[in-house]
C-alpha positions in Angstrom: -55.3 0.8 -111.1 -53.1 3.8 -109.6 -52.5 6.9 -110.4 -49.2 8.6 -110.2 -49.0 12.6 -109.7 -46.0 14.7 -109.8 -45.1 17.6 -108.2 -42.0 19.8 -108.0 -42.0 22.8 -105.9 -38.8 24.4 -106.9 -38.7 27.1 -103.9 -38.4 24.0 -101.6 -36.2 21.9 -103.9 -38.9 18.8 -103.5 -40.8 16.5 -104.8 -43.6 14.7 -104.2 -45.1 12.2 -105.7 -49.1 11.4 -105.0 -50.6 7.7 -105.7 -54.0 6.9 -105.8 -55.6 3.5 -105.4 -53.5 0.4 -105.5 -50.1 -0.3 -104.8 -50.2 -3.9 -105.9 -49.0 -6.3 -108.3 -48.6 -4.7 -112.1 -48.8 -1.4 -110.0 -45.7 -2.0 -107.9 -43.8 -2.6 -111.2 -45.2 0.5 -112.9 -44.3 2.8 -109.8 -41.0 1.0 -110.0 -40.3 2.3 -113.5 -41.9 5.5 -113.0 -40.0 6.2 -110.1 -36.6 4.5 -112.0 -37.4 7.5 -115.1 -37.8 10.3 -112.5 -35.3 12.0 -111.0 -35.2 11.4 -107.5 -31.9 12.6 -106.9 -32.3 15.9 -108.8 -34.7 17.1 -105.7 -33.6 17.7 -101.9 -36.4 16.2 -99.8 -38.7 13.5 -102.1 -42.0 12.2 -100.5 -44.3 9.6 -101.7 -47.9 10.2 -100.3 -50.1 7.7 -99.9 -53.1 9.3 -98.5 -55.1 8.2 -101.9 -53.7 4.8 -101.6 -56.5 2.0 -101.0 -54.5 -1.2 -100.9 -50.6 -2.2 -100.7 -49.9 -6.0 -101.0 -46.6 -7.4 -99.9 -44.3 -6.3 -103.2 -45.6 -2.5 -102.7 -44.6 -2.8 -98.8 -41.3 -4.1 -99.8 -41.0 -1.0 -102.6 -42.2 1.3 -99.8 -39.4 0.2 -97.5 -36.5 0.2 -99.9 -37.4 3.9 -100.5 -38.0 4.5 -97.3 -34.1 3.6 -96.7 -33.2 5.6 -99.4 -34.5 8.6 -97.6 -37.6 9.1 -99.5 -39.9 10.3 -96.8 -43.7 8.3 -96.8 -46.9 10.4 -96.0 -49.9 8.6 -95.3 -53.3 8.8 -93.7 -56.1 6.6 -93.0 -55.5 3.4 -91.0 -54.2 1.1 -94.0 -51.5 3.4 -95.1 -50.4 4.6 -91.4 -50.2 0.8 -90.4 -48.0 0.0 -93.4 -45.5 3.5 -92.6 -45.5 2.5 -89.1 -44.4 -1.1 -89.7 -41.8 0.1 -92.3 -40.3 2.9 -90.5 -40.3 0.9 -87.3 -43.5 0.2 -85.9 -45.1 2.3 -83.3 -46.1 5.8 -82.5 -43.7 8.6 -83.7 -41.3 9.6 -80.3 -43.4 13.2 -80.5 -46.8 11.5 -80.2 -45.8 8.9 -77.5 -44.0 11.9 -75.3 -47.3 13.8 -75.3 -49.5 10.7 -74.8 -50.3 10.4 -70.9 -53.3 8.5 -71.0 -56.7 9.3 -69.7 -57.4 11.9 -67.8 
């Protein structure tokens, strides 16, 4: 199952669009609609969070990545989601987090 939350904060011109559970299978195709429907466009800065998200298979990486190129910004927690962001955005640590990283002490 997922579950797909929209929210428009008009100050900001944004939206964001939570998901909860799995990105996988019928789901991918059901985001894929859902997302075809909404107007992505119509909003400056769009940002799928995945911080609800329990499993992506291969189709929902691949769905995650095209959007990803689109500009649609990913927000994600936990170690399944950050693995997946990090692997689609380019792998690693974000520049900000490897500058300040100077090992141990």
């Amino acid at each position: 199952m997922l579950r797909i939350t929209e929210q428009r904060n008009m100050e900001y011109d944004s939206l964001t669009v939570t998901l909860e559970g799995r990105l996988a299978g019928q789901w991918v195709k059901e985001l894929t609609r859902y997302l075809g429907e909404a107007s992505l466009n119509d909003s400056k800065e769009t940002t799928i969070d995945l911080t609800g998200v329990t499993f992506i298979d291969a189709e929902g990486k691949v769905l995650l990545a095209q959007l990803s190129q689109q500009g649609v910004g990913l927000r994600a927690s936990g170690c399944l989601t950050r693995s997946v962001v990090e692997e689609i955005i380019g792998g690693g640590r974000p520049e900000s987090v490897m500058k300040s990283w100077r090992g141990p002490p």
